[in-house]
PyMOL Python script that loads the backbone (N, CA, C, O; Angstrom):
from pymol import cmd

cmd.read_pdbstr("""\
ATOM      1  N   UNK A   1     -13.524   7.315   8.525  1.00  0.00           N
ATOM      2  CA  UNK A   1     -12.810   6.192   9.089  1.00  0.00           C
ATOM      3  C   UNK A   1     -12.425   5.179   8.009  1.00  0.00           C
ATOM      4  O   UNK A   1     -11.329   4.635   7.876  1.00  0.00           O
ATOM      5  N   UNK A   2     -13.310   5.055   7.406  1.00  0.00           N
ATOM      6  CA  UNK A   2     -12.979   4.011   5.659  1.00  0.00           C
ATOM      7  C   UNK A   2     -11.877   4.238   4.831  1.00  0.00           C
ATOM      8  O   UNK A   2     -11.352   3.511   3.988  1.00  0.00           O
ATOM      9  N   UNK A   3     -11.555   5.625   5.299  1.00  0.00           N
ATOM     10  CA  UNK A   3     -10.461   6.139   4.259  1.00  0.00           C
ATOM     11  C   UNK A   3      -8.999   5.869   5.158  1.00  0.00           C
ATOM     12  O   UNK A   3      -7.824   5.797   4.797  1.00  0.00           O
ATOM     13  N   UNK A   4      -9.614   5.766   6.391  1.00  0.00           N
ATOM     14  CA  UNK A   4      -7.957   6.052   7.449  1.00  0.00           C
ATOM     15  C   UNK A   4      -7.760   4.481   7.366  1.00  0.00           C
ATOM     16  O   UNK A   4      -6.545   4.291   7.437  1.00  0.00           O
ATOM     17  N   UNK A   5      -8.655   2.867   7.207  1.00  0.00           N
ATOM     18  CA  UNK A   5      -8.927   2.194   7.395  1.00  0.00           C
ATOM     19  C   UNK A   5      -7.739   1.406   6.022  1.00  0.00           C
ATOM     20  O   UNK A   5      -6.818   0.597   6.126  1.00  0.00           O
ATOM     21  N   UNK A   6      -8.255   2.023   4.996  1.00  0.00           N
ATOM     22  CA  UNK A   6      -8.032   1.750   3.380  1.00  0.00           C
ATOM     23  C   UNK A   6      -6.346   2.246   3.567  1.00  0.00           C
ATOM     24  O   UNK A   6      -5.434   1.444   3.366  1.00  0.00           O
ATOM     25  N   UNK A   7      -6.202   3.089   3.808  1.00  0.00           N
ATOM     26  CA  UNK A   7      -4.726   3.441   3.888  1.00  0.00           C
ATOM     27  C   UNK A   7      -3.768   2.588   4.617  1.00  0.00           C
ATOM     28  O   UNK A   7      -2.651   2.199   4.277  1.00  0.00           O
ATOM     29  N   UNK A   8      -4.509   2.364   5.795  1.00  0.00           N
ATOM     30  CA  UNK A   8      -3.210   1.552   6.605  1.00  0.00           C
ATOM     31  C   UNK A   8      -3.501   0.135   6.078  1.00  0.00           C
ATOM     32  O   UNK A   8      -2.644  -0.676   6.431  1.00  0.00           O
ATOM     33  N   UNK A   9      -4.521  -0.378   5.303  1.00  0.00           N
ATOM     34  CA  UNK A   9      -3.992  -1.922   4.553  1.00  0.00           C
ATOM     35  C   UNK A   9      -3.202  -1.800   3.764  1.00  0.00           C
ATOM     36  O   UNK A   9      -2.429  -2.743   3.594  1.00  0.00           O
ATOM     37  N   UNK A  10      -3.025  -0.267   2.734  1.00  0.00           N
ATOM     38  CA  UNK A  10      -2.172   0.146   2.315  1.00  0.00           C
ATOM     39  C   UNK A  10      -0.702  -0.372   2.548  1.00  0.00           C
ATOM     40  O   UNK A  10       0.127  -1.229   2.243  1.00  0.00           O
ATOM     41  N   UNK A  11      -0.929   0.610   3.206  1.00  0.00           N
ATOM     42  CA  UNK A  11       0.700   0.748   3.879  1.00  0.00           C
ATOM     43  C   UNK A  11       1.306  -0.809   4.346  1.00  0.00           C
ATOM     44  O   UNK A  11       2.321  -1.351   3.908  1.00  0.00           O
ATOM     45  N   UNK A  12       0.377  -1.321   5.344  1.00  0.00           N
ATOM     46  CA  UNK A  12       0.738  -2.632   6.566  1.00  0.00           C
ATOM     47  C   UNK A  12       1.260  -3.929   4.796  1.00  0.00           C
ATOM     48  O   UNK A  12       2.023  -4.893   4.870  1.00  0.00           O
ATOM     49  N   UNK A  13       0.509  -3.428   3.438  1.00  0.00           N
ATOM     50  CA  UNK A  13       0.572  -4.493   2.482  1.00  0.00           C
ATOM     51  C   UNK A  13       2.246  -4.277   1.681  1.00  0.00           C
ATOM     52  O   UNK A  13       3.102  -5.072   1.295  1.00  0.00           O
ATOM     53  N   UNK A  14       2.133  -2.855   1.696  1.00  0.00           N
ATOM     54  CA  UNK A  14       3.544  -2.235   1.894  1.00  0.00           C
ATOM     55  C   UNK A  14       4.628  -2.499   2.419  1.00  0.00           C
ATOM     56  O   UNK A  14       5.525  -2.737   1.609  1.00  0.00           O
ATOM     57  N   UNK A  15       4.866  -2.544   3.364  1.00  0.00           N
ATOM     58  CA  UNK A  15       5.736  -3.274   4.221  1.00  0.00           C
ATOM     59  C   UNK A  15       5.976  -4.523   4.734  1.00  0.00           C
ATOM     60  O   UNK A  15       6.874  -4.910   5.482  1.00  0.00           O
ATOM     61  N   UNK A  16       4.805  -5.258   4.096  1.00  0.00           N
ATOM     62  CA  UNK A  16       4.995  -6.755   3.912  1.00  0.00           C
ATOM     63  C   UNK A  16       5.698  -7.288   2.528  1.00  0.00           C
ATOM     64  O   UNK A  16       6.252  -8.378   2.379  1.00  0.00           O
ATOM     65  N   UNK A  17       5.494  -5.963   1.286  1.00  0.00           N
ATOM     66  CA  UNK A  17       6.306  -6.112   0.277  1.00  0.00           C
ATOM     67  C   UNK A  17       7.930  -6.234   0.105  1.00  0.00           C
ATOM     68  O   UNK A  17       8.711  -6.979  -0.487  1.00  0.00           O
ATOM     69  N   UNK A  18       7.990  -5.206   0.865  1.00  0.00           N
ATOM     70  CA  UNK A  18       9.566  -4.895   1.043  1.00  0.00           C
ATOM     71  C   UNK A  18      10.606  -5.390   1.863  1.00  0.00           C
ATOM     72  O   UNK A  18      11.793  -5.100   2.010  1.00  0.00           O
ATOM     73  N   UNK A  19       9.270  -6.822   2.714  1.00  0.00           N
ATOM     74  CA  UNK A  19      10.052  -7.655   3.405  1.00  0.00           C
ATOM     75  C   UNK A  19       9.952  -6.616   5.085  1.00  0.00           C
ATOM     76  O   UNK A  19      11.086  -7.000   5.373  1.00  0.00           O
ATOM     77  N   UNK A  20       9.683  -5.977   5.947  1.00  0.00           N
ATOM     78  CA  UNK A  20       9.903  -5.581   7.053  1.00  0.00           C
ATOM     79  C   UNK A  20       8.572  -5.216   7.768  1.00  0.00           C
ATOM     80  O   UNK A  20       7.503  -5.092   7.170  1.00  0.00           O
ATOM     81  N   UNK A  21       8.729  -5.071   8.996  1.00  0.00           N
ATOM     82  CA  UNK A  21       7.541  -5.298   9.712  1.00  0.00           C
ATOM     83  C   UNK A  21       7.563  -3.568  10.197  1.00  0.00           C
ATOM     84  O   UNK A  21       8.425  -2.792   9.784  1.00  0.00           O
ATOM     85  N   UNK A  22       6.488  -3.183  11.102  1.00  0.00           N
ATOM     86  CA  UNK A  22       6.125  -2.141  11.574  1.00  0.00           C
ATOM     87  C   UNK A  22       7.223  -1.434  12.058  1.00  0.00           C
ATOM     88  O   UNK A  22       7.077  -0.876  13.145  1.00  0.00           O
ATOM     89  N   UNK A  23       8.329  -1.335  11.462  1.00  0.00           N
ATOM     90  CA  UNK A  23       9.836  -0.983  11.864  1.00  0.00           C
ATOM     91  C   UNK A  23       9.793   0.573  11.364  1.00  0.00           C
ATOM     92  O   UNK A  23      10.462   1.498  11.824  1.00  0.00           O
ATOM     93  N   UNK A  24       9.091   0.614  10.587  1.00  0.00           N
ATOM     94  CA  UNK A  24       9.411   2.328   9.584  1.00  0.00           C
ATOM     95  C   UNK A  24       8.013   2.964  10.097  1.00  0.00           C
ATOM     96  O   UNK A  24       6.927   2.536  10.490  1.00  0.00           O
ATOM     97  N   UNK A  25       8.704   4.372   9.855  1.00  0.00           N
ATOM     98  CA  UNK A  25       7.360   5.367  10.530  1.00  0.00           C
ATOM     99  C   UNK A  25       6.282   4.997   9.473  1.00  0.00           C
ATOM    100  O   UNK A  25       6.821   4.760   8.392  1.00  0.00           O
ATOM    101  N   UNK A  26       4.923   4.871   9.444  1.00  0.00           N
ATOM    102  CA  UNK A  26       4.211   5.126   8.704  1.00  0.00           C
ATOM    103  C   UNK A  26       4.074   6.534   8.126  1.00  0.00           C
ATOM    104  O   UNK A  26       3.681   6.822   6.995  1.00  0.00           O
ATOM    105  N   UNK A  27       4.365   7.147   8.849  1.00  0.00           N
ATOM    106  CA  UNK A  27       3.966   8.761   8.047  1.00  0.00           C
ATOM    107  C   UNK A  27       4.604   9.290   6.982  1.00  0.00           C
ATOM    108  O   UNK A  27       4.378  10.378   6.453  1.00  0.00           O
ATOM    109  N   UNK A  28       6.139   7.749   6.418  1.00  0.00           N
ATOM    110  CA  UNK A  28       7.118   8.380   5.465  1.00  0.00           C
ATOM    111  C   UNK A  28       6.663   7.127   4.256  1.00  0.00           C
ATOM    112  O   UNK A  28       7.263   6.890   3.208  1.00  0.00           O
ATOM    113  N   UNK A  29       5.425   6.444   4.782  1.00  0.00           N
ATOM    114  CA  UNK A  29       4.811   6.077   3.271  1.00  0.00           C
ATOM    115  C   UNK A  29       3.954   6.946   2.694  1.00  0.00           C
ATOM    116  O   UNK A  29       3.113   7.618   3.291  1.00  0.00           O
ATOM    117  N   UNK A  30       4.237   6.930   1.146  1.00  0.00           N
ATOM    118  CA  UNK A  30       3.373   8.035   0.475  1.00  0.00           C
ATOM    119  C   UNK A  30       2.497   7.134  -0.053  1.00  0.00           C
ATOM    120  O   UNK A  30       3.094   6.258  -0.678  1.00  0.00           O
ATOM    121  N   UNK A  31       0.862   6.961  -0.041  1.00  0.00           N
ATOM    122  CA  UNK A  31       0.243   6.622  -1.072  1.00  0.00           C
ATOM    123  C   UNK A  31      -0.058   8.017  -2.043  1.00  0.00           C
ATOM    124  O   UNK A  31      -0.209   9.188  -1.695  1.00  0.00           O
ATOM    125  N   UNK A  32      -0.081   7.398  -3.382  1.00  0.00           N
ATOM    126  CA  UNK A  32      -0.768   8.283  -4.523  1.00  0.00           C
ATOM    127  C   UNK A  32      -1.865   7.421  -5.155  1.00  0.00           C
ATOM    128  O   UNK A  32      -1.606   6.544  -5.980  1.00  0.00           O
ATOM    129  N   UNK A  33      -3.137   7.717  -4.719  1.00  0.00           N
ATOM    130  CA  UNK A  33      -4.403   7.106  -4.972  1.00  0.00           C
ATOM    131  C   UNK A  33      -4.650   7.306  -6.375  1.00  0.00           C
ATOM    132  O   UNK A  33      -5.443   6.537  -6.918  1.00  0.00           O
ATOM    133  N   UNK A  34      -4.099   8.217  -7.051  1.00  0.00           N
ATOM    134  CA  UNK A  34      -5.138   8.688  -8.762  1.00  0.00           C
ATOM    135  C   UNK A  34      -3.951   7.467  -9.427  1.00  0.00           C
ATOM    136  O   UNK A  34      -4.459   6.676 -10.221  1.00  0.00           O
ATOM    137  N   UNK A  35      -2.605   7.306  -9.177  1.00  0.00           N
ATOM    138  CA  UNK A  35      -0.996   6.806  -9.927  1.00  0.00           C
ATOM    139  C   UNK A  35      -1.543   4.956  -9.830  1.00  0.00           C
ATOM    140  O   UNK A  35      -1.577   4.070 -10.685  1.00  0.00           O
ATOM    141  N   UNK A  36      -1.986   4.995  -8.036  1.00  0.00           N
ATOM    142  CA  UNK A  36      -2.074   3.801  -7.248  1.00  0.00           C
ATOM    143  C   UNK A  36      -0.480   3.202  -6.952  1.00  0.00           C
ATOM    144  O   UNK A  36       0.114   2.123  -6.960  1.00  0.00           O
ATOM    145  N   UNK A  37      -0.251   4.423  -6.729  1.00  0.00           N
ATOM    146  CA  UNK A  37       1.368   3.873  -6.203  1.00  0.00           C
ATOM    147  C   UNK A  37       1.802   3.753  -4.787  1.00  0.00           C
ATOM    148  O   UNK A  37       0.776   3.880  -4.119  1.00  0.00           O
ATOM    149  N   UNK A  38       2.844   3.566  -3.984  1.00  0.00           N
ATOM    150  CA  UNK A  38       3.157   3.599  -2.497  1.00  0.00           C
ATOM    151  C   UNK A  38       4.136   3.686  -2.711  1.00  0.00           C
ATOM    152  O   UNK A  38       4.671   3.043  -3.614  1.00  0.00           O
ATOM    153  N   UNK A  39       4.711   4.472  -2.001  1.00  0.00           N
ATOM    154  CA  UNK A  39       6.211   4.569  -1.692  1.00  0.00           C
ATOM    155  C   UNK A  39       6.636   4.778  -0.247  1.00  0.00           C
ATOM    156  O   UNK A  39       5.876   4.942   0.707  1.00  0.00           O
ATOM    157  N   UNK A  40       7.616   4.756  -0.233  1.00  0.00           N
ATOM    158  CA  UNK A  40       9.237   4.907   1.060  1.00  0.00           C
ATOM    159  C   UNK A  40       9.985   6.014   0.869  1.00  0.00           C
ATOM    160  O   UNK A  40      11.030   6.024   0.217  1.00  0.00           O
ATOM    161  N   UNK A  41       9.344   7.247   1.580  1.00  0.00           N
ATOM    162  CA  UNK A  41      10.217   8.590   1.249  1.00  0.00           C
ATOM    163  C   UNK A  41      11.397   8.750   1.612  1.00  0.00           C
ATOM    164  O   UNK A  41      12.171   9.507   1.027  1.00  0.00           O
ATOM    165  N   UNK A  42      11.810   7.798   3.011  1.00  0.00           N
ATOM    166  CA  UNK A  42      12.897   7.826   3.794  1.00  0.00           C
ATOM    167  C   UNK A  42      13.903   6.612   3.728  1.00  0.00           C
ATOM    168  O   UNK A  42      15.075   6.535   3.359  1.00  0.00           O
ATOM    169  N   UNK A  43      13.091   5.785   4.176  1.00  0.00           N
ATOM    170  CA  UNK A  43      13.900   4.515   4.819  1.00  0.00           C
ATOM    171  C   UNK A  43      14.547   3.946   3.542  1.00  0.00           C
ATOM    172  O   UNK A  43      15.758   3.776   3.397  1.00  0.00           O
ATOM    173  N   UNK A  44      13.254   3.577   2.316  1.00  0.00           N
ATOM    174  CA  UNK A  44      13.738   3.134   1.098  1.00  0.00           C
ATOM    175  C   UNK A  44      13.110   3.820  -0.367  1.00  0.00           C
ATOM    176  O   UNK A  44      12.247   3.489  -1.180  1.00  0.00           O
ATOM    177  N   UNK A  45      13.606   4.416  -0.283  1.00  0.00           N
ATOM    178  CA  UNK A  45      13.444   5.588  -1.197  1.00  0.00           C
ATOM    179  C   UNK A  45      13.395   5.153  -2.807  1.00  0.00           C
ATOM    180  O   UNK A  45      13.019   5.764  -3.808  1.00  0.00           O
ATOM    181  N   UNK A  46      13.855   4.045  -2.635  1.00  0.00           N
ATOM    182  CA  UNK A  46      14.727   3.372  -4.426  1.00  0.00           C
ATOM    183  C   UNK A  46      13.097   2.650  -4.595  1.00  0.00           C
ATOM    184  O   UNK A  46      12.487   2.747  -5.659  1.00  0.00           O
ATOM    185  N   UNK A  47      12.641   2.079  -3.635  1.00  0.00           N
ATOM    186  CA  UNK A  47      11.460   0.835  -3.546  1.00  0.00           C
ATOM    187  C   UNK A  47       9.800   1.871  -4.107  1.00  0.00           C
ATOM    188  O   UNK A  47       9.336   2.837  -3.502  1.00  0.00           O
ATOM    189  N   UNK A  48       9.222   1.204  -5.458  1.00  0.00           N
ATOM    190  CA  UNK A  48       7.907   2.101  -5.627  1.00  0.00           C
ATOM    191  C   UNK A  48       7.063   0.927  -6.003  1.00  0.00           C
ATOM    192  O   UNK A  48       7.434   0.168  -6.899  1.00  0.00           O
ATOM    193  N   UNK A  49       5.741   0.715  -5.239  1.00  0.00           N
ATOM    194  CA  UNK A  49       4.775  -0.646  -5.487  1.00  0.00           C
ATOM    195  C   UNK A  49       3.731  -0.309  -6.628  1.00  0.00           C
ATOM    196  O   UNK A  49       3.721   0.695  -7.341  1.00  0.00           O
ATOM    197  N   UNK A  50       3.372  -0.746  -6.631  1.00  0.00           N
ATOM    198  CA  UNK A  50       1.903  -0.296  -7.540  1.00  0.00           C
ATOM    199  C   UNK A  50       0.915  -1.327  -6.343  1.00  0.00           C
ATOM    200  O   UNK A  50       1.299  -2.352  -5.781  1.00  0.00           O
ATOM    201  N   UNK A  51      -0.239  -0.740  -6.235  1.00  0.00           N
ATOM    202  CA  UNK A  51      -1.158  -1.777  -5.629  1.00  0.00           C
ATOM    203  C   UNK A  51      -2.388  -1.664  -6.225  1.00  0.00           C
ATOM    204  O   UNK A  51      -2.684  -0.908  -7.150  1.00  0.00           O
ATOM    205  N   UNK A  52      -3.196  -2.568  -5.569  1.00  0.00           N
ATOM    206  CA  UNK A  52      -4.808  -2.849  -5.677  1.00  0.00           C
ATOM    207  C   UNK A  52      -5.700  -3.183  -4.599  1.00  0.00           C
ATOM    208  O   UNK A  52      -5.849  -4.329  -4.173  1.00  0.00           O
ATOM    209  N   UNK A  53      -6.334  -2.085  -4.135  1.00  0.00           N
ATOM    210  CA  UNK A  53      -7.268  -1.965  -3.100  1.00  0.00           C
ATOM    211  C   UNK A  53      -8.426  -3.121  -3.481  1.00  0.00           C
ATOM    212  O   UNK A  53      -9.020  -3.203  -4.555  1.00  0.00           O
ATOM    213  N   UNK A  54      -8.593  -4.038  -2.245  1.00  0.00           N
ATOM    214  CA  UNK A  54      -9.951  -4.314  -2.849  1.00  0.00           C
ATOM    215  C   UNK A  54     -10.680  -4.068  -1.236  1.00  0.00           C
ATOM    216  O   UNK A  54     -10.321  -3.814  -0.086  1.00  0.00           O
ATOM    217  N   UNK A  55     -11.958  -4.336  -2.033  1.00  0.00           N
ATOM    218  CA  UNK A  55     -13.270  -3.823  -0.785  1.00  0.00           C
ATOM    219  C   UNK A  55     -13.767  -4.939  -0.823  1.00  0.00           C
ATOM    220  O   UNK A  55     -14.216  -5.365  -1.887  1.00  0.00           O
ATOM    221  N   UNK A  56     -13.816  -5.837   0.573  1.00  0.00           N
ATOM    222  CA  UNK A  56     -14.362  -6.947   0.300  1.00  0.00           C
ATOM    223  C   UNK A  56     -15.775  -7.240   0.817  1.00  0.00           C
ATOM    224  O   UNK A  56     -16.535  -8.157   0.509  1.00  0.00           O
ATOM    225  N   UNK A  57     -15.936  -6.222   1.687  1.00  0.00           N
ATOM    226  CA  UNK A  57     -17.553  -6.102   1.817  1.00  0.00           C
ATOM    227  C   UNK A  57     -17.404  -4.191   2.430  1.00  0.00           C
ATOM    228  O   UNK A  57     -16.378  -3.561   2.176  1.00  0.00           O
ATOM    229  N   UNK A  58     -18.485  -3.595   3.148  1.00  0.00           N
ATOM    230  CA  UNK A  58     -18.541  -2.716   3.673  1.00  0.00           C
ATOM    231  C   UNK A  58     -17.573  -2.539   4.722  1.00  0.00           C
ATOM    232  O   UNK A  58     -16.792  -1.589   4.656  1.00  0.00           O
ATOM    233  N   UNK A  59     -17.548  -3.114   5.405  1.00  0.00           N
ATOM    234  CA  UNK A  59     -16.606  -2.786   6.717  1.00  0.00           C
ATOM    235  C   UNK A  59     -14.981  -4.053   6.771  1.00  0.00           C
ATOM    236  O   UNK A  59     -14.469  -4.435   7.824  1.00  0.00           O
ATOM    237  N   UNK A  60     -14.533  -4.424   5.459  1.00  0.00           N
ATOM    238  CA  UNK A  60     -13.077  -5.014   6.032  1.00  0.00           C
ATOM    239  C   UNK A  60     -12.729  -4.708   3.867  1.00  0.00           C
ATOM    240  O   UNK A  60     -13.439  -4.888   2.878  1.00  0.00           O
ATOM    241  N   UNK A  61     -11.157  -4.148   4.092  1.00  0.00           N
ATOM    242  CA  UNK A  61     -10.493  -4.086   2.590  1.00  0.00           C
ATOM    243  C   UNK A  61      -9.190  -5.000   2.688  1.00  0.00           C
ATOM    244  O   UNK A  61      -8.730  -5.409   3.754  1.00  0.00           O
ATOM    245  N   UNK A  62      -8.657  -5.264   1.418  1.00  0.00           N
ATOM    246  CA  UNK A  62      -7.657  -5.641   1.543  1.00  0.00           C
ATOM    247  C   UNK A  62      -6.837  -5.230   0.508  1.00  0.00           C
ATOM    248  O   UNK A  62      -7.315  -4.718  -0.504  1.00  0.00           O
ATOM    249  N   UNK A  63      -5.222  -5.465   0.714  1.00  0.00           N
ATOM    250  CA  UNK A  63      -4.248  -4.272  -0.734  1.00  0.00           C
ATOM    251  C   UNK A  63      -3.450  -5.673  -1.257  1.00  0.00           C
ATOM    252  O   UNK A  63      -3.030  -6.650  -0.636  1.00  0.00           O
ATOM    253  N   UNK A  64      -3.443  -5.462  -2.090  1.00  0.00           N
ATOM    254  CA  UNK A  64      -2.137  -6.212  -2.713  1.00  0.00           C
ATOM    255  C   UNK A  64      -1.069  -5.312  -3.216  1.00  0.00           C
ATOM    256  O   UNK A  64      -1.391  -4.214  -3.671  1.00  0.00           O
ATOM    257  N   UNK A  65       0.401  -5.749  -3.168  1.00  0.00           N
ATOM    258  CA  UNK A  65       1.194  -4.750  -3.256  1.00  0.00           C
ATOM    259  C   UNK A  65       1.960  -5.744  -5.071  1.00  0.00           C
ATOM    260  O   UNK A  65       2.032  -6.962  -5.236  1.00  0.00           O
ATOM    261  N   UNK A  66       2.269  -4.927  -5.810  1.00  0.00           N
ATOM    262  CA  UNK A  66       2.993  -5.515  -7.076  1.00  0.00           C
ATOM    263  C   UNK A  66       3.888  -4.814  -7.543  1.00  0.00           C
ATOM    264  O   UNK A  66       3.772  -3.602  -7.365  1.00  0.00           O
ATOM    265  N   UNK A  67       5.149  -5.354  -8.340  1.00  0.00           N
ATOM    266  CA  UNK A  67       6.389  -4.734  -8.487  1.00  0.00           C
ATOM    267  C   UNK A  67       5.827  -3.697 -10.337  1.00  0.00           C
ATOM    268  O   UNK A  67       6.147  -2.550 -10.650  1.00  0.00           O
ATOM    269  N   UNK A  68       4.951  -4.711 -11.152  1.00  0.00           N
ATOM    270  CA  UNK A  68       4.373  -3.739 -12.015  1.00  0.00           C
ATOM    271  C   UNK A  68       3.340  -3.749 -11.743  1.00  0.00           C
ATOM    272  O   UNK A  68       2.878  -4.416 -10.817  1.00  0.00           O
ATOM    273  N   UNK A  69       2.542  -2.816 -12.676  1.00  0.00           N
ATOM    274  CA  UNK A  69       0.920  -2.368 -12.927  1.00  0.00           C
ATOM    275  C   UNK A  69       0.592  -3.447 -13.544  1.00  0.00           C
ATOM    276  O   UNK A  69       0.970  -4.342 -14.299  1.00  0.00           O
ATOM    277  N   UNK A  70      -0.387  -2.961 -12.844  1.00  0.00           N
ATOM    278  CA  UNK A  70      -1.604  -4.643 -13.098  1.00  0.00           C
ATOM    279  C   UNK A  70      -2.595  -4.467 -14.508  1.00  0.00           C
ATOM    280  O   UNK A  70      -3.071  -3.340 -14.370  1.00  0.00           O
ATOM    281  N   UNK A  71      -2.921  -4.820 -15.293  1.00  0.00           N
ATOM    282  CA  UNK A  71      -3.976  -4.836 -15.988  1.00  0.00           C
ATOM    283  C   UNK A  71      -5.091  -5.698 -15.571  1.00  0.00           C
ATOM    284  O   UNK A  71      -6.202  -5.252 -15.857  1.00  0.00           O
ATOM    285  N   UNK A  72      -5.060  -6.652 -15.058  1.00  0.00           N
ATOM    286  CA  UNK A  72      -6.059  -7.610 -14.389  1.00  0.00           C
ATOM    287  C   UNK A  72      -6.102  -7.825 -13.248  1.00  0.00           C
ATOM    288  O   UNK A  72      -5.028  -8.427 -13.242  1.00  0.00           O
ATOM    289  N   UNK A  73      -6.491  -7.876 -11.970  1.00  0.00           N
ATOM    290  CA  UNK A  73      -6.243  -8.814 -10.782  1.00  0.00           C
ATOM    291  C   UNK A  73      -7.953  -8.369 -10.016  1.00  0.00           C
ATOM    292  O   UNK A  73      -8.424  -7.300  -9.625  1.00  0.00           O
ATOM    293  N   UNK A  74      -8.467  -9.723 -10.069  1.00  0.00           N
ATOM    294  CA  UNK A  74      -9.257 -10.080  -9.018  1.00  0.00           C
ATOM    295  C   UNK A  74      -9.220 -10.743  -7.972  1.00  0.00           C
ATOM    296  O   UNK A  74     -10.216 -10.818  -7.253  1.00  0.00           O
TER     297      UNK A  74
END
""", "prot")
cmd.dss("prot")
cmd.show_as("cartoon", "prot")
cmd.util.cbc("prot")
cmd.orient("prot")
């Protein structure tokens, strides 16, 4: 459940990036967890985030979505 949990802050941080709300299928965002990238296979295809998962205790995460790779962010 942590993992299905981690994904959709993913995504929901995703689509707060790109400016639009629960309008696009989720199933045509790609995360790549090893890259830490997200993408828009369909709707916006041109658009690629970089993010940062954080875990803020056991049971609640949160993503930040960024246009480059991060070297720092707490």
């Amino acid at each position: 459940m942590k993992d299905f949990y981690n994904d959709w802050v993913i995504k929901e941080s995703f689509l707060k990036y790109i400016g639009c709300g629960l309008n696009i299928a989720l199933k045509n965002i790609n995360i790549n967890h090893t890259s830490k990238v997200v993408e828009d296979n369909q709707d916006f295809p041109e658009v690629k985030a970089h993010f940062k998962l954080f875990n803020i205790d056991r049971n609640y995460s949160t993503t930040v979505c960024l246009t480059k790779k991060y070297k720092k962010l707490h």
